[in-house]
Backbone as JSON, one array per atom type, in Angstrom:
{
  "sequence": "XXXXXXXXXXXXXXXXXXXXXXXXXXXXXXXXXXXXXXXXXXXXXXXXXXXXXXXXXXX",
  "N": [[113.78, 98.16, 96.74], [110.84, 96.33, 95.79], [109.99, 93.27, 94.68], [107.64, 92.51, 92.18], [106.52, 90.0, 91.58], [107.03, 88.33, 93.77], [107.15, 89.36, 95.86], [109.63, 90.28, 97.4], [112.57, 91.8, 98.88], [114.84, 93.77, 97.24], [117.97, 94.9, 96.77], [118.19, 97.9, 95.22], [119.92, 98.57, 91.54], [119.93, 96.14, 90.98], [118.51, 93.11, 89.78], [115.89, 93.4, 87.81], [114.15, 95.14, 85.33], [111.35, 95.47, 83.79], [109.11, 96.79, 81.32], [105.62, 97.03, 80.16], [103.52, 96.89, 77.29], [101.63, 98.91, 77.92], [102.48, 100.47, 79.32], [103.19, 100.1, 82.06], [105.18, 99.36, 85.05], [106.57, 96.6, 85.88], [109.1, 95.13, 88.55], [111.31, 92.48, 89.0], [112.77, 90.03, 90.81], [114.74, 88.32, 90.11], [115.11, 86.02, 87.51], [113.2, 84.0, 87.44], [111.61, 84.44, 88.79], [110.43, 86.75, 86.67], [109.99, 84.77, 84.19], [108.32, 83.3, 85.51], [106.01, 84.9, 85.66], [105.48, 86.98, 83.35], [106.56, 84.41, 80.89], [105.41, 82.44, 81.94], [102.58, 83.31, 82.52], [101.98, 83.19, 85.58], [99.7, 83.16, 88.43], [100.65, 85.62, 90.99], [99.21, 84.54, 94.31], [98.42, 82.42, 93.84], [100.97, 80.79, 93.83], [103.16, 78.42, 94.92], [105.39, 79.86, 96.92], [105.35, 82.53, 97.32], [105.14, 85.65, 98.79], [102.74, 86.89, 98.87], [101.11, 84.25, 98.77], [101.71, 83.37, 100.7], [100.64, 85.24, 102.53], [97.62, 85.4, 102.22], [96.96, 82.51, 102.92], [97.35, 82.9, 105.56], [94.98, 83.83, 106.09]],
  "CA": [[112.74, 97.83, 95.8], [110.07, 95.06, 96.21], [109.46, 92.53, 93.41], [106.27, 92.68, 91.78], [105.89, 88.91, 91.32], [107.23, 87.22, 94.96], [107.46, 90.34, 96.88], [111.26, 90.28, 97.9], [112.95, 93.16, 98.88], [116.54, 93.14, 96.58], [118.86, 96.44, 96.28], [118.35, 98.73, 93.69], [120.9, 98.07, 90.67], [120.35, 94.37, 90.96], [117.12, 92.54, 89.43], [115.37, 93.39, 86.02], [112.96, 96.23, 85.28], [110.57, 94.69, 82.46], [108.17, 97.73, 80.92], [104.88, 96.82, 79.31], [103.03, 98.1, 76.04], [100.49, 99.93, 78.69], [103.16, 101.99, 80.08], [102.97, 99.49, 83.72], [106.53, 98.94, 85.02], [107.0, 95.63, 86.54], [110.3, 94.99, 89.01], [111.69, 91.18, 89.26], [113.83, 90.1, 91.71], [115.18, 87.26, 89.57], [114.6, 85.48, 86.11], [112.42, 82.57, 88.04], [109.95, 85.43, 89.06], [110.37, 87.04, 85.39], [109.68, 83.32, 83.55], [106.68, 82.87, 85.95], [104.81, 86.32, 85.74], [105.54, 87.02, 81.7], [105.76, 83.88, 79.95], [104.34, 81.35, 82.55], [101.53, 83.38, 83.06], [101.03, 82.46, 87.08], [99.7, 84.12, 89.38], [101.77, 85.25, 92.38], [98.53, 84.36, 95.32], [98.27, 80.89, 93.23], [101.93, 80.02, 93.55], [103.44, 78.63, 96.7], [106.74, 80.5, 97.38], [105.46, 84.09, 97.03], [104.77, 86.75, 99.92], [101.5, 86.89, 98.78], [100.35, 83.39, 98.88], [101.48, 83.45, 102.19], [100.14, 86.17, 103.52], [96.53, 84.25, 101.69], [97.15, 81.26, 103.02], [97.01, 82.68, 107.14], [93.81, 84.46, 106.45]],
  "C": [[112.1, 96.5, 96.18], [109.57, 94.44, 94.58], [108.02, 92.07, 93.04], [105.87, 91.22, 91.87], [105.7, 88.02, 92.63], [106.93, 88.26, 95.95], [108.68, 90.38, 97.79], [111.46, 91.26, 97.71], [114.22, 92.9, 98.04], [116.84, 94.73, 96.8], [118.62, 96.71, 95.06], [119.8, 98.69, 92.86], [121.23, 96.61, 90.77], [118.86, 94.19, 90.64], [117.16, 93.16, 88.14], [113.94, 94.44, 86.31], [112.39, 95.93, 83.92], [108.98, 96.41, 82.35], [106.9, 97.26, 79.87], [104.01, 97.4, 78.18], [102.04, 98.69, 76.69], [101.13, 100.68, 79.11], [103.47, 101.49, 81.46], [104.44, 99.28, 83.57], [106.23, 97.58, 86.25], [108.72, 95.46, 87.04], [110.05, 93.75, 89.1], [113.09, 91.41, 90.24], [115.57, 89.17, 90.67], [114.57, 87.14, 88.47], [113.34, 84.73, 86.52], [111.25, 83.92, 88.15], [109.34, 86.37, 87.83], [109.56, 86.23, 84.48], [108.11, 83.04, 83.84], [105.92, 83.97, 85.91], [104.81, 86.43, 84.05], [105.05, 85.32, 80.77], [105.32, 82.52, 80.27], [103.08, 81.82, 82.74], [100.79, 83.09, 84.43], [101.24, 83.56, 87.86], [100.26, 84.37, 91.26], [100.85, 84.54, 93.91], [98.76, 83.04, 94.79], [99.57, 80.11, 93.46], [102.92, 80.15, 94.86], [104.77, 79.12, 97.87], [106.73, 81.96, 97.36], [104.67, 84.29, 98.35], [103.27, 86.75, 99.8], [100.52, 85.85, 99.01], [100.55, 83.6, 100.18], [100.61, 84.09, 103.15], [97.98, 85.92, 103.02], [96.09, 83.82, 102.49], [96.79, 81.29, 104.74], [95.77, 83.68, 107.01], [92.76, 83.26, 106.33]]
}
């Protein structure tokens, strides 16, 4: 599985599966990527330890 917020790969039966009132399933790898996507509100390109900024950041 790949975490919706950093993009880390983790094993299935480890991390947190968070379901929203739209029906969207979000995977976390961790709480820290939980905390910051829910009730930090940040976005994963904006924040500088995620797969995504990175992959941003060399274009």
């Amino acid at each position: 599985m790949k975490c919706t917020f950093c993009g880390k790969e983790f094993t299935p039966g480890t991390g947190k599966m968070y379901i929203k009132s739209d029906a969207k399933i979000l995977y976390f790898c961790s709480g820290k990527c939980e905390k910051n996507m829910i009730k930090l509100s940040r976005k994963p390109r904006l924040t500088r330890w995620t797969e995504e900024h990175r992959k941003n950041k060399k274009q």
